[in-house]
C-alpha positions in Angstrom: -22.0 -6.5 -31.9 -19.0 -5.6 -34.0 -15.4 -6.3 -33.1 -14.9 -2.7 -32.1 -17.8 -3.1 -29.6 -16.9 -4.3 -25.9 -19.7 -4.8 -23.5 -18.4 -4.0 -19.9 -19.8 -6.0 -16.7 -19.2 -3.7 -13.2 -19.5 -5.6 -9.8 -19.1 -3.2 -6.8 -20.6 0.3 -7.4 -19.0 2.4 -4.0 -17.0 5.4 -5.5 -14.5 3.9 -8.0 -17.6 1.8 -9.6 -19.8 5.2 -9.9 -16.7 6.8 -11.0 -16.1 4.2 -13.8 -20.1 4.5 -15.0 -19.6 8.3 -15.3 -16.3 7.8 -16.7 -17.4 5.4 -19.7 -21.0 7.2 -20.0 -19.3 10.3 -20.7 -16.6 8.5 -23.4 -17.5 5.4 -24.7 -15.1 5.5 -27.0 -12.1 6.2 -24.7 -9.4 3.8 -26.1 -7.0 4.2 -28.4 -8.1 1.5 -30.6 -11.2 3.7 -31.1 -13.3 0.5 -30.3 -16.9 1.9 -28.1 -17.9 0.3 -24.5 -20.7 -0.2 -23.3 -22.0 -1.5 -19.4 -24.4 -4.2 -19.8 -24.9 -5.3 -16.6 -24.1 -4.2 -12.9 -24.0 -5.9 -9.5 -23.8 -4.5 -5.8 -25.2 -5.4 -2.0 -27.6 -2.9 -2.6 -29.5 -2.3 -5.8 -31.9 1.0 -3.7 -28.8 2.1 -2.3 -28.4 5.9 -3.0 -25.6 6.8 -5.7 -24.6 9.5 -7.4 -25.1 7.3 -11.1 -28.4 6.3 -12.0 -28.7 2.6 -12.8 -32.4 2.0 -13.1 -31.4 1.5 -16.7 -28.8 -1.2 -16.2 -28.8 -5.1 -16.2 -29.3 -5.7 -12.2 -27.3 -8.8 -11.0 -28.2 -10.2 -7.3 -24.6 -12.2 -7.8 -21.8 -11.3 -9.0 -20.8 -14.6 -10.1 -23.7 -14.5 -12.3 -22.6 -11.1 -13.8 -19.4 -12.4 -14.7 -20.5 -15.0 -16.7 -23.5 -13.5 -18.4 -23.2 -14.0 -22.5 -23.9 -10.4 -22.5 -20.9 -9.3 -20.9 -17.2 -8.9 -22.6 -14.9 -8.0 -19.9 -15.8 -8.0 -16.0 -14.7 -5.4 -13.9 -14.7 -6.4 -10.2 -14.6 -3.5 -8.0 -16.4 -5.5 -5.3 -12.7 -6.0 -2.3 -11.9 -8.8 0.0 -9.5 -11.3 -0.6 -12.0 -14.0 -0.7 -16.0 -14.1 -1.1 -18.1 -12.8 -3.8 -14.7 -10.9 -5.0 -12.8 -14.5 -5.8 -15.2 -16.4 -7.0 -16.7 -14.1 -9.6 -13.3 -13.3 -10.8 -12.4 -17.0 -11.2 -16.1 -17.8 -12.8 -15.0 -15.0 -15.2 -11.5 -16.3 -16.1 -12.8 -19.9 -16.1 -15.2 -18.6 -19.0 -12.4 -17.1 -20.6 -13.2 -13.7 -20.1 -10.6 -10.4 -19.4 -10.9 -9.2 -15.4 -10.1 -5.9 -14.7 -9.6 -5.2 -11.0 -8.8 -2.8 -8.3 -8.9 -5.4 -5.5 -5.5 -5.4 -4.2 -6.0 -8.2 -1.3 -7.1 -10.5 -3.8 -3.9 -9.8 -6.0 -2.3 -9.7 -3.1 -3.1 -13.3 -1.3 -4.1 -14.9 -4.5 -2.5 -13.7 -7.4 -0.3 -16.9 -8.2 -3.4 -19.1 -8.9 -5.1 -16.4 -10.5 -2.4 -15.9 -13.1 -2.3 -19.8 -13.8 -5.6 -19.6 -14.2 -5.8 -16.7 -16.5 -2.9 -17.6 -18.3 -4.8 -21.5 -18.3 -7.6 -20.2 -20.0 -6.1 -17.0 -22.2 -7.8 -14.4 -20.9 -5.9 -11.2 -19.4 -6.2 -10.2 -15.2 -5.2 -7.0 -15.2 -5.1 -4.6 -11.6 -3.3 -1.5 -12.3 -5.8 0.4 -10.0 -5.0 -2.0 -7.3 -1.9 0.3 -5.9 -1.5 3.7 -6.0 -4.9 4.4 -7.5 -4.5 6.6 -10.7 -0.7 6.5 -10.7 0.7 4.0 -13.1 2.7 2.2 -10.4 1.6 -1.1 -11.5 2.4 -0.5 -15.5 5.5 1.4 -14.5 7.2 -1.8 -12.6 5.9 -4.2 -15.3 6.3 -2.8 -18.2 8.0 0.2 -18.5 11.0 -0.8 -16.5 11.1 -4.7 -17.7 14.7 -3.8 -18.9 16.0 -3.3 -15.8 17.1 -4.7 -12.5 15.0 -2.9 -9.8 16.7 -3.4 -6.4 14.2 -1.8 -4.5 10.7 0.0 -3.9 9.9 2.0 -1.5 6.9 4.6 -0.7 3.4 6.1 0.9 1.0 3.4 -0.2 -1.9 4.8 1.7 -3.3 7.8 1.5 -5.9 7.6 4.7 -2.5 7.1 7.1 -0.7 9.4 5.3 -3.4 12.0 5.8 -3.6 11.0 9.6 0.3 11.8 9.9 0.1 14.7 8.1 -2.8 16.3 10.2 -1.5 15.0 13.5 1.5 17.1 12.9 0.1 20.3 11.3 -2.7 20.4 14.3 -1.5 19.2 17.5 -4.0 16.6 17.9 -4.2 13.1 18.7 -4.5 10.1 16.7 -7.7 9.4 17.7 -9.1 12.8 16.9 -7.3 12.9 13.5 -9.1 9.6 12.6 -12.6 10.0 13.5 -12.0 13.8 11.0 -10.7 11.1 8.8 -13.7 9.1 8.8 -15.9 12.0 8.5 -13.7 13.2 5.6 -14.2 9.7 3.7 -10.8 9.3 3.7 -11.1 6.3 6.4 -13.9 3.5 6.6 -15.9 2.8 9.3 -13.8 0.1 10.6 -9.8 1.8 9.5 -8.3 -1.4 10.2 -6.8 -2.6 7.3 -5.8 1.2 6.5 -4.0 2.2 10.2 -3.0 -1.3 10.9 -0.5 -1.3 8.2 -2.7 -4.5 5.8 -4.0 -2.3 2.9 -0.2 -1.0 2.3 1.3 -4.8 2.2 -0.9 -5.6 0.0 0.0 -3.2 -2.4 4.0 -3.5 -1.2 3.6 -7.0 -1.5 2.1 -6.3 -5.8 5.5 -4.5 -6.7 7.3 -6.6 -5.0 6.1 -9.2 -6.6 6.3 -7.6 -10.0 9.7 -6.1 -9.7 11.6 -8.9 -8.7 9.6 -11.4 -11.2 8.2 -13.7 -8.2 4.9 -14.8 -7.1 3.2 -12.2 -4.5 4.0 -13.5 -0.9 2.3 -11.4 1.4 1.9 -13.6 4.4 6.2 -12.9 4.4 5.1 -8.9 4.7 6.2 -7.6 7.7 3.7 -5.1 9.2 3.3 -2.8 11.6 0.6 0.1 11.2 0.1 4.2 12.9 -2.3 3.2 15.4 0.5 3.2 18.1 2.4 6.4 16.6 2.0 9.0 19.4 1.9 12.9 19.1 5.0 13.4 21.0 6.9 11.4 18.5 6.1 13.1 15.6 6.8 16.1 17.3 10.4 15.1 19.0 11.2 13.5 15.7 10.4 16.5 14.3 13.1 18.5 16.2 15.3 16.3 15.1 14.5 17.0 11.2 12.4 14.0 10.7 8.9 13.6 9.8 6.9 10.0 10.3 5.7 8.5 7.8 4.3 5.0 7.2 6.5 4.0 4.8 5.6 0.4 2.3 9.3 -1.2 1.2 11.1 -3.7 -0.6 14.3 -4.4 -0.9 16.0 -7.4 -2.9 19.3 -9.2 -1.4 21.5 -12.2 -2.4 19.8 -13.9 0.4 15.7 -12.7 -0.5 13.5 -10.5 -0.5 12.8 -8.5 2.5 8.8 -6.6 2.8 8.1 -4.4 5.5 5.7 -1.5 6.5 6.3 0.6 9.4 6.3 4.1 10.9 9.3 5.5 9.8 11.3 8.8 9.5 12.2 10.4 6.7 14.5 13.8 6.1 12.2 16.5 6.3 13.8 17.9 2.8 12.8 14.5 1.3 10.2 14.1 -1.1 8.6 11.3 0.8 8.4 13.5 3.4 6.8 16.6 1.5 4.2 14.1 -0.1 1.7 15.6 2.1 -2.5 14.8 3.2 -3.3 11.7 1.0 -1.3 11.8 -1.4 1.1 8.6 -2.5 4.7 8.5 -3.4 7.1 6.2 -4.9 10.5 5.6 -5.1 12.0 2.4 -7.2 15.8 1.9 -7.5 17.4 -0.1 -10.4 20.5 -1.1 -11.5 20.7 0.7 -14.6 18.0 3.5 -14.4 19.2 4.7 -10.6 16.2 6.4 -8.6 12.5 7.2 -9.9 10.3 9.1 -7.9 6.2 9.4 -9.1 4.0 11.3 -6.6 -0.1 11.2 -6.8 -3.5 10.6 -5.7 -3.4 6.8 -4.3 -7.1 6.7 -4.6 -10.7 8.4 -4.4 -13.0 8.1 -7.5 -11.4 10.1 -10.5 -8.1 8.8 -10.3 -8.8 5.2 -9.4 -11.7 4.9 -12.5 -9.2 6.3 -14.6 -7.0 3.4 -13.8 -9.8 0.9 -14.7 -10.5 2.4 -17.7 -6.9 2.3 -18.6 -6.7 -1.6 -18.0 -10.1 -2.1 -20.1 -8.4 -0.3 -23.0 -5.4 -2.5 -22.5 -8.1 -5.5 -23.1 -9.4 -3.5 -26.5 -6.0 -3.3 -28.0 -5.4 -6.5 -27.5 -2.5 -6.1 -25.2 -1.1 -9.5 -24.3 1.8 -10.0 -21.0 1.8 -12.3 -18.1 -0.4 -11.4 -15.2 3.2 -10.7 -14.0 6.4 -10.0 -15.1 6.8 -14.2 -15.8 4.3 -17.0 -17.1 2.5 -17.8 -13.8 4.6 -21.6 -14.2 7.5 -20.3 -13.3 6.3 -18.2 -10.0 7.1 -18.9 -6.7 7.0 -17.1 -3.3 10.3 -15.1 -2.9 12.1 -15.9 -0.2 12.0 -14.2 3.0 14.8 -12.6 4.8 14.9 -12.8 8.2 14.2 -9.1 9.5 16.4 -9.4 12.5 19.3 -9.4 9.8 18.9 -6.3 8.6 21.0 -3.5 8.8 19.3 0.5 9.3 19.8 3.9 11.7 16.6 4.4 14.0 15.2 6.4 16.2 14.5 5.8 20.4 12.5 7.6 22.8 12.7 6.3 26.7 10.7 8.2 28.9 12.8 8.4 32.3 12.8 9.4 35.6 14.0 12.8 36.2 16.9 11.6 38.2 20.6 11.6 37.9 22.7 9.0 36.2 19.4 7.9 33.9 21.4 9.8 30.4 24.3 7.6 31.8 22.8 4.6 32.3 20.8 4.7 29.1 24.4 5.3 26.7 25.9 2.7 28.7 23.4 0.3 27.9 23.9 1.2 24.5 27.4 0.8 23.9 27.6 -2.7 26.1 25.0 -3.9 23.3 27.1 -2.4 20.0 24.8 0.2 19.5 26.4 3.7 18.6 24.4 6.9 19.0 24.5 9.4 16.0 22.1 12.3 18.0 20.8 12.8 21.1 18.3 15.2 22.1 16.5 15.7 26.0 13.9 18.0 26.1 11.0 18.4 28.7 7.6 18.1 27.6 4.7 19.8 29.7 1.9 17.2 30.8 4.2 14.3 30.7 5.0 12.0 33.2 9.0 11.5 33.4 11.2 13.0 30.8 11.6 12.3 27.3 15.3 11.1 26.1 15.5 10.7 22.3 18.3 9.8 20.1 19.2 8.3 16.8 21.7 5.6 15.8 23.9 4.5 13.3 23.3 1.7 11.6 23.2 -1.3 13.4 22.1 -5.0 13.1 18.1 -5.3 13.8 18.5 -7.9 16.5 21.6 -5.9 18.2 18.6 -2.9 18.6 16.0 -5.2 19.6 17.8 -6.7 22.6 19.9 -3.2 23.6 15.9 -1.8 24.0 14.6 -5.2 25.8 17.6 -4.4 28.5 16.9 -0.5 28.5 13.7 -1.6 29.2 14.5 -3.2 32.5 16.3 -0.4 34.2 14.1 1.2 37.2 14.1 4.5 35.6 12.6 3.9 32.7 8.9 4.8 33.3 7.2 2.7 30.5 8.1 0.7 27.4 11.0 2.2 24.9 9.3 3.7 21.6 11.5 2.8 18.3 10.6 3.8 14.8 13.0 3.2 11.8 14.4 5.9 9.9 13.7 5.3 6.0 16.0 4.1 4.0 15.3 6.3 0.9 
């Protein structure tokens, strides 16, 4: 082996890992450095599993653990997921032997990435995990490196492609979450079990990353707020719609003297905003800063070109001998940011109350409103055929979180309102 010859180690070989075997098969000598690559060894839960790379002519590893610290094997590339399991502990073995880790795992970035970096930074080898957000766009690079002179003040986005998809179909076709999903699923866009993609998890994780990188602080996702599309119905999208609004699940985070505040949720954007033109599964990102003003980057969050690109970008980082913290500080001075309290915050929304067709209900509703400090900005009735009750939707003005909360918890009680009030956020952006 010469110094320009780097033997790779992949564990996990579902689309991005056959991705990144066809990638480097086809250019070996990829980086910039002009050093060559080679994969020495491989690990999966299946070795007879069908895939579109043929292995029978790779090192097999039943553990990954064991991959990760085979002699033969320069830099480990974990492409296995999970926060914990087989994921975390080869990625620790690896560091521990002082090896480079290149992954797109974002839960593990994401709930561990404070001890990881001590440990990388402990033992001098790099933990890199650009493809862990956005897939093949250079979010991750972007926040830490490219904007390291700056003070970003907020990031804001689509972070996942499947719910973005979901939205985007529900609208264009009419049809119901349910039969969006399962197309979804067929589609490959969502797993078998969509949890982590419609409950909101998969885009705090990555949220949680650039927060943690933009305003220099360990990742803190357990502070994420979260709320996913599974509840989003068809007749918001559509009523929101009217209004010139189109839902998105939207990833933020926004830095205040008093913390840092990390939420996803449903939320409306203009429809003449580029959040709200990132259509299907495409991802978008907006990040603020004090000296640079607004950036907006647009792209494929993940599927198996772009997100093997990413990977291979990080291993060529490792050839050139690139050398940073694992974020945008050494890992000893990290902590947690600190949390703002959501009810605190300050943003316009949108509420739907499906009423009794009966008069006084418009009244009633407004009153209710104004008693509580909340002022309307647009109001908009409009039957809808197969409903029970009628819709009333408005937006507000910007108003104190926990003023909204507790004007809907009393709208809530009145006799005419037929079932629970439905309240989505309208973006900041």
């Amino acid at each position: 082996m010469t110094s320009k010859d780097w033997r790779i180690g992949v564990a996990g070989l579902g689309t991005v890992g056959a991705g990144l075997l066809t990638f480097l098969s086809e250019r070996p000598g990829f980086a910039p450095a002009g050093g060559r690559v080679s994969v020495t060894g491989v690990s999966a839960r299946s070795r007879s599993r069908p895939r579109p790379f043929d292995i029978s002519n790779l090192p097999w590893f039943d553990d990954p653990v064991a991959l990760a610290t085979s002699p033969d094997v320069d830099i480990f590339v974990e492409l296995v997921g999970g926060s914990d399991g087989p994921a975390k502990a080869a990625v620790e073995a690896a560091l521990n032997a002082g090896k480079p880790v290149v992954t797109a795992n974002k839960a593990l970035i994401a709930e561990h990435g404070a001890e990881l970096a001590a440990l990388a930074e402990a033992k001098g080898a790099p933990l890199l995990f650009e493809a862990a957000v956005m897939g093949g766009v250079p979010a991750v690079k972007m926040v830490r490196e490219a904007l390291v002179g700056d003070d970003i003040r907020s990031i804001a986005g689509i972070l996942n492609g499947t719910c973005n998809f979901i939205l985007t179909e529900m609208e264009a076709t009419g049809r119901s979450f349910g039969d969006v999903l399962a197309e979804a699923q067929r589609l490959g866009y969502a797993e078998a079990d969509p949890t982590m993609d419609v409950g909101g998890f998969d885009a705090a994780h990555k949220i949680s990353i650039l927060a943690a990188l933009a305003f220099g602080c360990a990742p803190n996702y357990a502070a994420a707020e979260i709320e996913g599309i599974d509840q989003v119905d068809l007749l918001d999208i559509k009523l929101a719609r009217d209004l010139g609004y189109r839902v998105k699940l939207v990833a933020s985070a926004d830095r205040s003297p008093d913390g840092v505040l990390v939420r996803v949720h449903p939320s409306l954007a203009p429809l003449n905003h580029p959040l709200a033109q990132a259509g299907g599964a495409l991802n978008a990102l907006f990040i603020e800063g004090a000296r640079i003003g607004r950036i907006f980057v647009q792209g494929p969050g993940a599927g198996a070109g772009p997100t093997a690109a990413a990977v291979a970008a990080d291993i060529a980082d490792v050839m050139t001998g690139a050398v940073r913290p694992v974020f945008q500080a050494p890992a000893s001075s990290l902590s947690p940011f600190t949390p703002v309290d959501p009810s605190k915050s300050v943003g316009r929304a949108y509420l739907r109350f499906m009423v009794k067709d009966e008069p006084g209900v418009i009244a009633a509703v407004s009153e209710t409103l104004a008693e509580a400090g909340v002022s309307i900005e647009s109001f908009l009735q409009k039957p809808v055929e197969n409903t029970e009750g009628v819709p009333i939707v408005l937006t507000t003005h910007a108003v104190a979180e926990s003023v909204l909360m507790a004007a809907v918890e009393r709208i809530a009680g009145l006799s005419s309102v037929l079932e629970r009030p439905r309240l989505l956020r309208i973006a900041r952006i």
